[in-house]
C-alpha positions in Angstrom: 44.6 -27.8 -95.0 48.3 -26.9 -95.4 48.6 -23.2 -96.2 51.6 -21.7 -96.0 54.1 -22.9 -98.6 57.7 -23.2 -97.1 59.6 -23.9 -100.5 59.5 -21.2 -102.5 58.2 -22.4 -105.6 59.1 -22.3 -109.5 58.3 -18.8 -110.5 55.6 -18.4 -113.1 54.8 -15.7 -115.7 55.6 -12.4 -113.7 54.1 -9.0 -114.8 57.2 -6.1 -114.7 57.6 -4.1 -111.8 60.2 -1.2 -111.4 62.8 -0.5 -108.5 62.4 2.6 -106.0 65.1 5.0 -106.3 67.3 4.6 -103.2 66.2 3.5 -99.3 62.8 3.0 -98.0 62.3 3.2 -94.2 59.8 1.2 -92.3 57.6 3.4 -89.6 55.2 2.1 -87.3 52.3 4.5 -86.9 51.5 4.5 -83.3 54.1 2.3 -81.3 55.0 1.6 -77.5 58.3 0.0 -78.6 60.9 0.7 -76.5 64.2 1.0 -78.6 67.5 2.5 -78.8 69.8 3.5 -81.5 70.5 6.2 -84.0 68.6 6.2 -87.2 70.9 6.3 -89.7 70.1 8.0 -93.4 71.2 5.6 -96.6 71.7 2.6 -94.4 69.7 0.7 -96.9 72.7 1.1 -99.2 75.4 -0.2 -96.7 75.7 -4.4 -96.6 76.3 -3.6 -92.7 78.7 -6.1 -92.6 76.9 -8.6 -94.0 78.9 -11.8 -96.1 77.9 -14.9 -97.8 79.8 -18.0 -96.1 79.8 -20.7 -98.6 77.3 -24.0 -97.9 78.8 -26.7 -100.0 77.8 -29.8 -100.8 74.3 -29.9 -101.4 72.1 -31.6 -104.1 70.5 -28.8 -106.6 67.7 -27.5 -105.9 68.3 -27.6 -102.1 67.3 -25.1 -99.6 67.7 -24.0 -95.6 64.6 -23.3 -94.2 66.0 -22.7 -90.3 69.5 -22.0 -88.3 70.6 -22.5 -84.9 73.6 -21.2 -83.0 74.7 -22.1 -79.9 78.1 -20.1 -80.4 80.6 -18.9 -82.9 81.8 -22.3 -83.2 78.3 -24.5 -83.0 75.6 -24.2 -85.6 73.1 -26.4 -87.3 71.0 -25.0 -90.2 68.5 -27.9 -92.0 65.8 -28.5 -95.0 66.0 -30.1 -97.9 68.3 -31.1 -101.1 67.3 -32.9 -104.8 64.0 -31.0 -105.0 62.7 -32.7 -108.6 65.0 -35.3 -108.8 63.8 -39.1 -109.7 64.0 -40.2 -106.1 62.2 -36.7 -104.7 63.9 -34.5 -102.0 66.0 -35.8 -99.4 66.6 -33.9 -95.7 69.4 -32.0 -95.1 71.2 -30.7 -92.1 74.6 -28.7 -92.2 77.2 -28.2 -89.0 79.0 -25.4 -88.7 82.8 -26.2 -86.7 83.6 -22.2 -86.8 85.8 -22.3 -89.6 82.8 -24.4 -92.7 79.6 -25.8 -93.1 79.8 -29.9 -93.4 76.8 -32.0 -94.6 76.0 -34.8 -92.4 74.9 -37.6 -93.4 71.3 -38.8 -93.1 71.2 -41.8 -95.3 69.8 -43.6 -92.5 67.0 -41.7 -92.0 64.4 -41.7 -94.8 63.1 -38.4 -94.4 62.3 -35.7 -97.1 62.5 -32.5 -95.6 63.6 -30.9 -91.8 61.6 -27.9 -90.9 63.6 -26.7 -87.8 66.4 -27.4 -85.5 67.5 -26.0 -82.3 71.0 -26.7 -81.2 72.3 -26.3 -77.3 75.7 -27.7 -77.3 77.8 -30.2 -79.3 76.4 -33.4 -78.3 72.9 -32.2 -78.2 70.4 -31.0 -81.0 67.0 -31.2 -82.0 65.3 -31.4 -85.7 61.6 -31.8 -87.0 60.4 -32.3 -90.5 58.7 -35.2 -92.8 59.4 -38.6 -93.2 58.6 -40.0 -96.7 55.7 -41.5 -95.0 52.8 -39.8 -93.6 54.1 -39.1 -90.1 56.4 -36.2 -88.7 59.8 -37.4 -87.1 61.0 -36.0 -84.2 64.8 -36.4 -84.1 68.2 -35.8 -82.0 71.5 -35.2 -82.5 74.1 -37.2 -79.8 77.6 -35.9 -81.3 77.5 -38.6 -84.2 74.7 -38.9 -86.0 71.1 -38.1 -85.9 68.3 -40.5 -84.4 64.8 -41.2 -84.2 63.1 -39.9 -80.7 59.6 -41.7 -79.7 57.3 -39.4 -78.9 53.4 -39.9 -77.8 51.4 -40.4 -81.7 54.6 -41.3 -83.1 53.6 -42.9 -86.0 50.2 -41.3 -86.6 49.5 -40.4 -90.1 47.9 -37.0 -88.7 50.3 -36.1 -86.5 52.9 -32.9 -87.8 55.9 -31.1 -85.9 56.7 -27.8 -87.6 59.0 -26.2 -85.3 61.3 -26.6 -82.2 62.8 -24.6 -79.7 64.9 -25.8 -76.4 65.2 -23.4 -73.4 67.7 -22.6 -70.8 66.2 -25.7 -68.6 66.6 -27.7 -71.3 62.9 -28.4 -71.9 61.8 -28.7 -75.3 59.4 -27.0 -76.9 57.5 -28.5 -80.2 54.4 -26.9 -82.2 52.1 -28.4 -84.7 49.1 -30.6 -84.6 48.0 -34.0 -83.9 44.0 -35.4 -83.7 43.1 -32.8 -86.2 44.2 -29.2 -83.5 47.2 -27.5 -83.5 48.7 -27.9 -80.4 52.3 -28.4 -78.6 54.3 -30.8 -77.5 56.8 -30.5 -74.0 59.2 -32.9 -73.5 61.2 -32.7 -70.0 63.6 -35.4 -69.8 62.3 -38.7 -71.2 59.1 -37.8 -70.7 56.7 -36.0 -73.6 53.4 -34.6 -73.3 51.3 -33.3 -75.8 49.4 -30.1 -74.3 46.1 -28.6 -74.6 44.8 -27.5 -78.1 44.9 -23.7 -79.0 41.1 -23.1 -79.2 40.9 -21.7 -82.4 39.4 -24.0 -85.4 41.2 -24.7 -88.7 44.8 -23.5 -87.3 47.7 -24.4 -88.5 51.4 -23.2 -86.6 54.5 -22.8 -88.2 57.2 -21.3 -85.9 57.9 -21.3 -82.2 59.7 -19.1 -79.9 60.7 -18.7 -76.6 59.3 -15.7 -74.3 59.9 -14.7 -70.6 60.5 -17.8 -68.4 57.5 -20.2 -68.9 56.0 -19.0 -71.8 56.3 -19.7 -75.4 54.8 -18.1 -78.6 53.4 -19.1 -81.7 52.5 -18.0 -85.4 51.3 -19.6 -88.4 47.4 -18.6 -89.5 44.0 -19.8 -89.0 41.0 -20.1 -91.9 38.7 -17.4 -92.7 36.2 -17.5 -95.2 37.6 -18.5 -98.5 41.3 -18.1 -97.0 43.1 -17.5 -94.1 44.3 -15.1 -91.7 47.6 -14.8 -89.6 47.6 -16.0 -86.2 50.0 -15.2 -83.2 49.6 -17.3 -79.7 51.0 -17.4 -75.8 51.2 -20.1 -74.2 52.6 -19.8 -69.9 50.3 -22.8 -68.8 47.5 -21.8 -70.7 46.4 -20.2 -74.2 46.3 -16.2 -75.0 45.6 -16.4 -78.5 46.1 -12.3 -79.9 43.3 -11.3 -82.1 43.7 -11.9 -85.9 46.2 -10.5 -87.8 43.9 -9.4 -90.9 45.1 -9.9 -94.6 44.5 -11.6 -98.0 45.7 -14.8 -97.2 48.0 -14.3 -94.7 50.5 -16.4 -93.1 53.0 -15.4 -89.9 56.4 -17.4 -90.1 57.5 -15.8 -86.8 56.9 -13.6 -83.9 59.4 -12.0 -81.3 57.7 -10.5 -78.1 59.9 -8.2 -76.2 57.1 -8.2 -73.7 53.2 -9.0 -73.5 52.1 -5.4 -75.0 55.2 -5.2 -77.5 54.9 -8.0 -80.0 56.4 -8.6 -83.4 55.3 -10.3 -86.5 56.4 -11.2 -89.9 55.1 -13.3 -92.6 53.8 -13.1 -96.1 50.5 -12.3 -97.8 49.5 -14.4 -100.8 46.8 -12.1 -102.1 43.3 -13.1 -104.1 44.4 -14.2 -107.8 46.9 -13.6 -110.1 48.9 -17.2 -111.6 50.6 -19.7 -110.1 54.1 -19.4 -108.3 53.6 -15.2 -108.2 55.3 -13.2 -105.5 53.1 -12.5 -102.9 53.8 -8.9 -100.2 56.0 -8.8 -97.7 53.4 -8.7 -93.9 55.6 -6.6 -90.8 52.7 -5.9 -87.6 53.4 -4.5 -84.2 50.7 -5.5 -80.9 50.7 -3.0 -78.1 48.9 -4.9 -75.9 45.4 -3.5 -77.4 45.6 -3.8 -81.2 47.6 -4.8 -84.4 49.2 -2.4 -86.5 50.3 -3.0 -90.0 53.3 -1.3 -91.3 55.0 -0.8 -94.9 58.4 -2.9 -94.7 59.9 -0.7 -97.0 59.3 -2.6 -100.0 56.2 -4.2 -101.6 56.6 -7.1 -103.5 58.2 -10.5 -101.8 58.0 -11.5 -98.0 59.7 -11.7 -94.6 60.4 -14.8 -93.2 62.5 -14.3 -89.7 62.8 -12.0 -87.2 65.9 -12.4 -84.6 66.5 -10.6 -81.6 70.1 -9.0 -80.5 72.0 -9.8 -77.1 69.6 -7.8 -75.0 66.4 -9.9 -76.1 65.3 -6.9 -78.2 64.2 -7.4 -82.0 67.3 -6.7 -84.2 67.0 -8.2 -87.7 64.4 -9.2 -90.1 65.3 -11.7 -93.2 63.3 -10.9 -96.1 63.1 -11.4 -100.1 62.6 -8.5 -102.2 61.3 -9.4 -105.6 61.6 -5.8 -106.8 65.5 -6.4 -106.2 66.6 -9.8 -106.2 70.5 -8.7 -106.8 71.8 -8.7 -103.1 69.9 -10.4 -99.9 67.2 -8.3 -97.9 66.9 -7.7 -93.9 65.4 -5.3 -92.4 67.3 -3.8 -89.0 66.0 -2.1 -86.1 66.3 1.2 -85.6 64.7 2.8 -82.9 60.7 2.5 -83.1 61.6 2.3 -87.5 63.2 -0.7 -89.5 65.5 0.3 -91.8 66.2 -1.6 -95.5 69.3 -3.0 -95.2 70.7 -5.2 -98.2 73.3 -8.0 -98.1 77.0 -8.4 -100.0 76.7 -8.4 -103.5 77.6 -11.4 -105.7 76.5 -13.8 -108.1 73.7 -15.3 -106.0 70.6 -14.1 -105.8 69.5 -15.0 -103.0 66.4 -15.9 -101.2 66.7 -16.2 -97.2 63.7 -18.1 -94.9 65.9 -17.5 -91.7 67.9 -14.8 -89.4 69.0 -16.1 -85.6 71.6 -14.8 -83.2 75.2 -16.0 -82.4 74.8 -16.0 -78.4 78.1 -15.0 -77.1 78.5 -12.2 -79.9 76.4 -9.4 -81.8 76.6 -11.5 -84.6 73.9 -13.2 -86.6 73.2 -15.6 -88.9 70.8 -16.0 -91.9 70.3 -19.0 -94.0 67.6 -19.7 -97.5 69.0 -20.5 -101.1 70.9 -19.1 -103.8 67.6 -18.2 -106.3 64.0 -18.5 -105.4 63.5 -20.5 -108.5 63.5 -23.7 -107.8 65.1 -25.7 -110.3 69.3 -26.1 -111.0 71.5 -25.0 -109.7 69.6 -23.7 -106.8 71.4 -24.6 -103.8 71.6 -24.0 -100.2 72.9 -20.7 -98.8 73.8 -18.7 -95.7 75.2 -15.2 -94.6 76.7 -14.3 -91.4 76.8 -10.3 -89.5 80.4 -9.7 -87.8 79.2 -7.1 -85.3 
């Protein structure tokens, strides 16, 4: 079963909720973080530098759902365009040259959606997402155009790749599922492997991330009872699957371990009930090596989709919706052991963001999502970028 819903759907009949009066801080309750950095009072106020760099040239309703950078001048940031249309949606993928985003063309290729990308240098990137068939592509980027990449179970009507990382030895790391387990695939060179299943039944993963040298994590969510529960995963040569994350249907879109005992998560809780297409609760847990701890994300209706780290491999920035406040964009920023509310530029987007990822080479960031939640026109895709 496919839980976790990546495009944020049309919103249905909402019931009224009012604003907090002025910034909320997240605290963790009992945490071995090791941080630095002042905590600063109203920061939630500030846009922190924060700006919306225009996307053009997408398909209404079109989305982002994840970025890469490779540099100030390299970026890739993919998903999907013409949601509703006659023909259905179409992939998308947008390169960034330093100066604008440019829409490539993938006419060629007749995918619907890309889930991920991870970029390493101009004449080398990778994507996943759905084909219109039944089967996940796995594709590559030379310099000119995107391709097809065989890959063992190419083809296979079960098989799925949700997300993609490369690492420093240029090894590339893929999670999703084939023969009915989630699972990863590694390919080193011209040569891919599919690895052994995580031992947990009825998972499904979503996102994954590189550790310390020759691990990886994972996060999506596993069934429990009636629903499901999130689920966080190492993987150095064998599985370490954390203990469950507990909630009412919850999902993890992405982790960031600064170590084995100092683990972050994010994701979103759909709750029991209520009508279709309602906001669901923003999920923000700490590991410390023994247990999970929940903590308030500063606000309490919407969700958090990203979590990026800053130059020194520490978690920096969380990208986030707030449905209590949909004027500006939502992040929350580390500060310290606390994340702060931070909100984006204003403007005449409201905007809804599944992404935040570094600018290596800088102390930059950036996000990417769409300009409304609501997905009908003229919903399109969106980024911001940090100039720190």
């Amino acid at each position: 079963m496919r839980r976790r819903q990546f495009v944020a759907g049309t919103i249905g009949a909402l019931s009224g909720v009012t604003l907090g009066a002025g910034p909320v801080r997240a605290t963790e309750a009992a945490s071995r973080t090791k941080g630095s950095g002042s905590r600063t009072n109203g920061s939630a106020r500030r846009t922190q530098g924060w700006q919306a760099v225009p996307a053009p040239g997408s398909v209404p309703v079109a989305q982002l759902r994840r970025i890469s950078a490779a540099g100030p001048e390299l970026a890739w940031a993919v998903g999907e365009e013409n949601l509703g249309g006659p023909t259905g949606g179409h992939a998308l993928a947008m390169l960034w040259n330093g100066k604008t985003w440019s829409k490539t063309d993938l006419s060629h290729l007749g995918h619907t959606r890309l889930s991920d990308v991870a970029v390493t240098c101009p004449t080398s990137a990778w994507s996943v997402g759905l084909s219109a068939g039944q089967s996940s592509p796995l594709l590559r980027w030379d310099g000119t155009t995107w391709r097809e990449t065989p890959f063992p179970g190419q083809g296979e009507p079960d098989v799925r790749l949700n997300s993609v990382v490369v690492g420093p030895d240029r090894r590339v790391w893929i999670c999703g599922s084939r023969g009915g387990a989630a699972r990863l695939l590694l390919g080193e060179g011209r040569r891919w492997r599919w690895l052994d299943p995580l031992p947990v039944a009825s998972a499904a993963l979503y996102q994954i991330v590189l550790g310390s040298p020759g691990e990886v994590w994972v996060s999506g969510d596993q069934a429990s009872g009636g629903g499901w529960t999130g689920l966080v995963a190492r993987w150095n040569g064998s599985w370490t699957v954390l203990p469950s994350i507990w909630g009412a249907r919850l999902t993890i879109s992405d982790v960031h371990a600064d170590g084995a005992d100092d683990v972050w998560a994010v994701g979103t809780e759909a709750g029991v009930g209520g009508p279709p297409g309602r906001p669901g609760n923003p999920a923000l847990a700490h590991w410390d090596g023994t247990a999970w701890t929940r903590l308030e994300p500063g606000f309490t209706v919407g969700a958090l989709s990203g979590i990026a780290a800053d130059a020194r491999g520490r978690a920096a920035w969380i990208s986030g919706w707030n449905h209590q406040d949909q004027s500006r964009s939502t992040y929350l920023r580390k500060d310290g052991s606390a994340w702060t509310v931070v909100r984006g530029p204003a403007g005449t987007a409201t905007p809804y963001l599944n992404d935040v990822t570094p600018i290596p080479g800088t102390a930059g960031f950036w996000s990417a999502g769409m300009t409304s939640r609501t997905a009908a026109p003229p919903t399109e895709a969106y980024t911001e970028r940090l100039e720190a």
